[in-house]
Backbone as CSV, one residue per row, in Angstrom:
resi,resn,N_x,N_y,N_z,CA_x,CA_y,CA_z,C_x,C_y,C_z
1,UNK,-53.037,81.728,5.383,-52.062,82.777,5.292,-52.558,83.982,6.090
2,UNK,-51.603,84.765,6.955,-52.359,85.683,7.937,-52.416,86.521,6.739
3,UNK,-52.998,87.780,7.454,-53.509,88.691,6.505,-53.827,90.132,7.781
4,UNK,-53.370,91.457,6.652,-53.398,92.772,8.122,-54.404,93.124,7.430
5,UNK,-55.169,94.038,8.055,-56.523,94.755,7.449,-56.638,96.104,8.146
6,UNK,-56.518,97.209,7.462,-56.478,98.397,7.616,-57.620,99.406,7.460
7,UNK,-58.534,100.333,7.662,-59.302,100.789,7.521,-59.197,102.297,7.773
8,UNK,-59.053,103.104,7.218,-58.730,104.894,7.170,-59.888,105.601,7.114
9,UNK,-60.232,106.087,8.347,-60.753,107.230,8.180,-60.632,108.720,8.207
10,UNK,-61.221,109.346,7.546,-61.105,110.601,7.040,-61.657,111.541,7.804
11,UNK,-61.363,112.779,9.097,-62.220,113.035,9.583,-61.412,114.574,10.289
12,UNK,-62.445,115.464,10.632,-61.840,116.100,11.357,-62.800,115.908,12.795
13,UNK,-62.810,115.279,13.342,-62.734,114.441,14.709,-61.991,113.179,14.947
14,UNK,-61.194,113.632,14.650,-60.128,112.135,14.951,-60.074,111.708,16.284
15,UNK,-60.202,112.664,17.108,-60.136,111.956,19.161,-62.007,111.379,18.906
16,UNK,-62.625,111.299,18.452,-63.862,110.752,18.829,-63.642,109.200,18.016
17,UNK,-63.083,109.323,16.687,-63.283,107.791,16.684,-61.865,107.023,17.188
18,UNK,-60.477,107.494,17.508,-59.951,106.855,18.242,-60.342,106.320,19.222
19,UNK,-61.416,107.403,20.602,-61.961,106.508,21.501,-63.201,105.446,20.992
20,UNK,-63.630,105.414,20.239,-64.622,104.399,19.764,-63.400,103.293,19.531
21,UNK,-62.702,103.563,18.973,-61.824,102.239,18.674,-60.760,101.916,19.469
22,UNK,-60.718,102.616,20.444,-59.955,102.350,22.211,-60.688,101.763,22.619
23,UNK,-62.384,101.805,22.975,-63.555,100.839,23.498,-63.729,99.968,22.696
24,UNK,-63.910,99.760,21.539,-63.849,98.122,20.838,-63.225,97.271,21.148
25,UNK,-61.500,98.045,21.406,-60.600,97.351,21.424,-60.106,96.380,22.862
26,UNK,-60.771,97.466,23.605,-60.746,97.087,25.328,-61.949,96.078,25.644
27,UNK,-63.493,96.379,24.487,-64.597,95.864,25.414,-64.381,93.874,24.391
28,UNK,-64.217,93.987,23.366,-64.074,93.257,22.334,-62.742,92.247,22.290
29,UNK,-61.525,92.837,21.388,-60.489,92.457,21.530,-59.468,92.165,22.351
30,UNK,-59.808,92.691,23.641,-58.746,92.333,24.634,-59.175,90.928,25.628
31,UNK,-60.920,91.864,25.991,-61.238,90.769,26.807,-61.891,89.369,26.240
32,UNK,-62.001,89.042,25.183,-62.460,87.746,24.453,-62.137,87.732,23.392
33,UNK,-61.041,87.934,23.108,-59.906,87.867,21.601,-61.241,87.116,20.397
34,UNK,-61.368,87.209,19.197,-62.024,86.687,17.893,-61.367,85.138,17.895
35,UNK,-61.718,83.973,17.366,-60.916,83.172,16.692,-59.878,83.885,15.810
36,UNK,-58.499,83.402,15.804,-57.628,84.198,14.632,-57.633,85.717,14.820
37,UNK,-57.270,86.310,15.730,-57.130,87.427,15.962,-55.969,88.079,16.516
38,UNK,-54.702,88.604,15.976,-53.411,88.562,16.106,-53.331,89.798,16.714
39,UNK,-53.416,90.597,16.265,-53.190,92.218,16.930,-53.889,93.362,16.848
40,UNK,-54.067,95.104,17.232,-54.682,95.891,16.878,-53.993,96.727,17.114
41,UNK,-53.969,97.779,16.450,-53.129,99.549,16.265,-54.177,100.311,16.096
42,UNK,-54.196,101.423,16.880,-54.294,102.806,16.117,-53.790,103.766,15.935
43,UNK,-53.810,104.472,14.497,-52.955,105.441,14.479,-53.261,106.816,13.863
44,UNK,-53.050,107.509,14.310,-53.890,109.086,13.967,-52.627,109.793,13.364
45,UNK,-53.009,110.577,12.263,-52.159,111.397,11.861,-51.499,112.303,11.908
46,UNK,-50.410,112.496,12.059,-49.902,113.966,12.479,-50.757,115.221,11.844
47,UNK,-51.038,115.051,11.284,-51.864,116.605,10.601,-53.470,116.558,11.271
48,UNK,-53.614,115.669,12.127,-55.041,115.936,12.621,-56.111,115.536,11.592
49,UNK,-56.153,114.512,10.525,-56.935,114.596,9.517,-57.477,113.492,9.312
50,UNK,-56.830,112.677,10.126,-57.206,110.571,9.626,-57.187,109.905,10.770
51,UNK,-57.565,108.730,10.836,-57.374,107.531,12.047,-57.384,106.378,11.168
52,UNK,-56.686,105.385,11.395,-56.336,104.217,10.733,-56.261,103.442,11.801
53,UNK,-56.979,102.086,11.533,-57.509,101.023,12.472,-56.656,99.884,11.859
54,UNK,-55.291,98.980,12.596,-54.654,98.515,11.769,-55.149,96.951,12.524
55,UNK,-55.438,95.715,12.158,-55.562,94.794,12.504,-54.738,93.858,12.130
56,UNK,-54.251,92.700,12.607,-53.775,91.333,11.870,-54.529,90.298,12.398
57,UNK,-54.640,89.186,11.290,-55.099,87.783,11.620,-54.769,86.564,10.911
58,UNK,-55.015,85.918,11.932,-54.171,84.385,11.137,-54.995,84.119,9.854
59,UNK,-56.047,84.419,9.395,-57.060,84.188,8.045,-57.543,85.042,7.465
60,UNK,-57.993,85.536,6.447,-59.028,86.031,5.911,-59.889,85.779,6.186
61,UNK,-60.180,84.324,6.637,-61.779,83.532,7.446,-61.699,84.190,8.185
62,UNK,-61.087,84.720,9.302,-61.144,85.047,10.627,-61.685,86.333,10.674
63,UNK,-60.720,87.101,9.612,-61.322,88.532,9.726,-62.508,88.802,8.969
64,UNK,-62.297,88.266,8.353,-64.590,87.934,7.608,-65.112,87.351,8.481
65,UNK,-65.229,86.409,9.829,-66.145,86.536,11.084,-66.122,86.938,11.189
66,UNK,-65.265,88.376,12.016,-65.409,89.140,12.928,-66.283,90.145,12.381
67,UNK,-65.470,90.865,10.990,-66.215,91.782,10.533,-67.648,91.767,10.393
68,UNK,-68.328,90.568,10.234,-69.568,90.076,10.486,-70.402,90.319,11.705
69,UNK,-69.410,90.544,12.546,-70.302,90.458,14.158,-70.760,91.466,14.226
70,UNK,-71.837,91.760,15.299,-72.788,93.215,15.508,-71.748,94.211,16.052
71,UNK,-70.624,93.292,16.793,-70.112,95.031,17.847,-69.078,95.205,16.926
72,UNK,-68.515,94.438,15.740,-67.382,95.220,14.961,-68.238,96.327,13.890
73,UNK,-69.514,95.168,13.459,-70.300,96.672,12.870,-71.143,97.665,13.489
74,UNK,-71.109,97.770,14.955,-71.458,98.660,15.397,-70.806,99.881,16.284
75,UNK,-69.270,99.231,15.721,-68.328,100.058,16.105,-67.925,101.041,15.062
76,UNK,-68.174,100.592,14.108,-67.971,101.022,12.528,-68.750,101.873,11.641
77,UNK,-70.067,102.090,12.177,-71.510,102.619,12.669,-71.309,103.581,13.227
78,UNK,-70.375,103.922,14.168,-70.325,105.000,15.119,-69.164,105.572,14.835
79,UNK,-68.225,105.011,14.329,-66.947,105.873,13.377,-67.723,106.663,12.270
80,UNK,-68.413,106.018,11.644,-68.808,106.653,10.348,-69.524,108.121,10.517
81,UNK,-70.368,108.391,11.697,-70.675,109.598,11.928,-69.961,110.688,12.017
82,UNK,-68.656,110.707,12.724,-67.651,111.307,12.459,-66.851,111.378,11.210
83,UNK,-66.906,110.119,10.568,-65.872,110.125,9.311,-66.449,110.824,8.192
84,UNK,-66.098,111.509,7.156,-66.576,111.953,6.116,-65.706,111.234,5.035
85,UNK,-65.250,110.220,5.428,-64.513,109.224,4.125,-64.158,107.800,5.177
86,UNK,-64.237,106.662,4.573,-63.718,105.508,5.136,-62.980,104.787,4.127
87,UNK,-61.886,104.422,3.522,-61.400,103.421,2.986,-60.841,102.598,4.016
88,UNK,-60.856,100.990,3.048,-60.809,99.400,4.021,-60.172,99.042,2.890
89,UNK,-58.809,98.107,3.336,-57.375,97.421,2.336,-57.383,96.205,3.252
90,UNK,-57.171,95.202,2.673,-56.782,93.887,3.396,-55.313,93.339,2.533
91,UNK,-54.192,93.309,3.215,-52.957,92.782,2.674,-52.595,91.288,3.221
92,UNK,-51.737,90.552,2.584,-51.312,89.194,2.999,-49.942,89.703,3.652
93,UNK,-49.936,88.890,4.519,-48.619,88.676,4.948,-47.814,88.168,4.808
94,UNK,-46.894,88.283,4.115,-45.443,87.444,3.427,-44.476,87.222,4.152
């Protein structure tokens, strides 16, 4: 069952981890897609206060590899310096 996976961060540098997650998305996801790897969003808040990293994938397996790999956690690593809050939601897709 696919499944989207969302991750919010809390920050007042929101242009620093959008480009961290513009380069994941370009060095990672575009050019050698994950097994099961459907799509990616980002989306920053109108009030200047959040960035939300929206993903989909054909599995929960899939997105538990990836999240596993060094450059998704070392992309995540380098958000966090900026972030002063991170919440992570994984939904099914119906």
């Amino acid at each position: 069952m696919s499944v989207a996976h969302l991750i919010q961060f809390k920050t007042t540098k929101p242009d620093e981890i959008a480009a961290q997650l513009r380069g994941y998305i370009e060095r990672e996801l575009d050019r050698s897609p994950p097994r099961g790897f459907i799509i990616a969003r980002i989306l920053k808040s109108t009030d200047g206060k959040s960035v939300a990293f929206y993903t989909e994938w054909e599995s929960a397996e899939a997105l538990d590899d990836t999240c596993d790999s060094a450059p998704w956690e070392a992309c995540m690593d380098l958000n966090e310096i900026h972030a002063q809050d991170r919440e992570d939601e994984t939904y099914t897709i119906a």
